[in-house]
N, C-alpha and C positions, 0 to 999 in steps of 0.2 A: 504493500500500500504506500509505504514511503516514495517507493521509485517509480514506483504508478500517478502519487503528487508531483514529483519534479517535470514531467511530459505535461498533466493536466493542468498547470497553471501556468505556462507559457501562453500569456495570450488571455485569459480566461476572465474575465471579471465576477460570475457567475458560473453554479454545477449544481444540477438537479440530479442529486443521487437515486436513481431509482430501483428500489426495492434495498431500500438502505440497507434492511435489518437494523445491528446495535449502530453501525456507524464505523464499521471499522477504516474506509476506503475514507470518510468525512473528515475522518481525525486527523488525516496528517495534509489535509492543505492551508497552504498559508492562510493565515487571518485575513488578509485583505479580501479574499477571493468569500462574497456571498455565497452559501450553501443552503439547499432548502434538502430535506429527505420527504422520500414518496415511500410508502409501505401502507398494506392492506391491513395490521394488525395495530390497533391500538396500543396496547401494552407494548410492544414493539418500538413505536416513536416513542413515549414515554422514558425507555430508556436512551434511546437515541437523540434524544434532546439534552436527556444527565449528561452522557455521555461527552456531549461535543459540546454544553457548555462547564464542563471541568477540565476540557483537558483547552480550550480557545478562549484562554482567559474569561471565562463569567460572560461571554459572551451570549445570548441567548439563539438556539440552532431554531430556522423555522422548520417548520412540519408538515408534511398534508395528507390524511388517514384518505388515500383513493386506491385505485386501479392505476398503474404507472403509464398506461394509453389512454388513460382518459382525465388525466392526473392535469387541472388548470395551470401546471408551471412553464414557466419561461425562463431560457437560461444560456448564455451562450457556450453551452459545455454539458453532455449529461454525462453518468457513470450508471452503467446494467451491470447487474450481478444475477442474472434468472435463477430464479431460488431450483433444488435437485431435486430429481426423484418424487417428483410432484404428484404420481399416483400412484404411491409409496408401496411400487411391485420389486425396487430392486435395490442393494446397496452399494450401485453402482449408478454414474453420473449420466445416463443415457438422453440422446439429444431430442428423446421422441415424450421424454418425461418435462422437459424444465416447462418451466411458467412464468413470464410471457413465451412463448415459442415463436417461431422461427420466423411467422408470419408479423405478432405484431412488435419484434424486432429490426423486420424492414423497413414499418412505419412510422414505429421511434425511432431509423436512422435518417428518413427522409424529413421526418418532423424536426428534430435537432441540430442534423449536421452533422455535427464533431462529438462520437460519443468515443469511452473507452468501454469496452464490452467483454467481460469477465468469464471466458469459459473454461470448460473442459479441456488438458491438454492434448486427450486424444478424438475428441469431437467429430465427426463427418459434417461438413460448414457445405450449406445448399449455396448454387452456382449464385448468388448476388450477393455473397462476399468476399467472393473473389478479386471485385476492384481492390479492396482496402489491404493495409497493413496487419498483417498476422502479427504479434510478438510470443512468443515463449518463454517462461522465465522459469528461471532453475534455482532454486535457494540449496547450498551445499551437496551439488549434484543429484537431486531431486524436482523433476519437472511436474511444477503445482503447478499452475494455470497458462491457458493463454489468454493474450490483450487483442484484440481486433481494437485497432485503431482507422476511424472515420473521419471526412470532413480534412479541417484544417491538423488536426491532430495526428496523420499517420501519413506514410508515403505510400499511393497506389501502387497494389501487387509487389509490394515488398514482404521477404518471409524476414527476422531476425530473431535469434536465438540469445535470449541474456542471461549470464550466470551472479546472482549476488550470492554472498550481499556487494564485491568488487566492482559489478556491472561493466564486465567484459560482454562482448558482444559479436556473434557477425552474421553476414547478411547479404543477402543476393533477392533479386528478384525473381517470381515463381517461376516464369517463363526461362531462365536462364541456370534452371536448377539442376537439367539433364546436364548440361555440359561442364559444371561446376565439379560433377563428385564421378568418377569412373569406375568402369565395371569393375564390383568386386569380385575378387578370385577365389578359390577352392578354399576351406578351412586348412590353416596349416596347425601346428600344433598346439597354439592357442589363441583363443577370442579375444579380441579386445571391444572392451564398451568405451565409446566414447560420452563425452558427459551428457547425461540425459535430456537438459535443453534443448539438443542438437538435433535429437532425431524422431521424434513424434510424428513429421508429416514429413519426409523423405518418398519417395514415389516408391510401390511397390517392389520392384525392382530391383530398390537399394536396401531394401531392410534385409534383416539375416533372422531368422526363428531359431 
């Protein structure tokens, strides 16, 4: 969330965090930057209000108890986190479970712009997110999440792979991914893994079982 603030307030005067929860993604942007959270549970903003005015000086966090697509905010910036496993069949992150889905995610990218959108690292992402910037991030060779970055905030059809908490980084655009990584050869007497950031959306191809 730290390194996911330094991207999202370049620029940003405003961020309508949608489907805040506690506020974890809220808490680490700059003070100057207005931040309202959207979530469907009451008790929910309640704490996400504690939350982000103890840690933004006393500051008081606005709120708004809706539906994050039908949610009245304006903002030049949002942040989606689709909550998981949303018809709680499985204890895995599946893209056919989250809420909002996929549908009205195109509509909060067209409504907003510039969102940063919080998924699955290994996700299957339908063809109209393909213009935008994929990120991956790895916190001590473990790949948690990807960033789909929209709008002003990503580079179209860029893939980047970031390792923190150092936030080394690299990156190629999708289209230029075949000729980036070459065939790999027979097993030799042993595997190597490279760090996990790296390789979640690698084309079939190049992955190794």
């Amino acid at each position: 969330a730290a390194y996911k603030a330094t991207r999202l307030s370049a620029g940003a005067g405003s961020i309508a965090d949608l489907c805040c929860g506690l506020g974890g993604d809220s808490l680490y942007l700059p003070e100057r930057i207005r931040v309202c959270g959207v979530d469907r549970s009451r008790g929910t903003l309640m704490a996400y209000r504690h939350n982000l005015g103890t840690m933004r000086a006393g500051r008081a966090a606005a709120a708004v108890e809706a539906d994050v697509e039908a949610a009245p905010v304006k903002a030049d910036a949002a942040i989606l986190d689709p909550a998981r496993r949303a018809r709680g069949k499985s204890d895995r992150w599946q893209d056919q479970d989250m809420s909002p889905g996929w549908d009205v995610i195109e509509r909060l990218i067209a409504r907003y712009g510039s969102m940063a959108i919080k998924l699955g690292p290994g996700i299957a992402f339908p063809d109209f997110m393909n213009s935008y910037e994929w990120e991956y991030l790895g916190l001590r060779d473990e790949c948690l999440e990807c960033v789909v970055w929209t709008g002003s905030l990503g580079r179209p059809g860029l893939m980047r792979a970031t390792e923190l908490p150092g936030g080394n980084s690299v990156e190629a655009q999708r289209e230029d991914i075949p000729d980036s990584f070459p065939e790999p050869g027979p097993p030799a007497g042993f595997l190597y893994e490279p760090v996990k950031s790296v390789v979640p959306r690698l084309p079939e191809q190049y992955r190794m079982n």
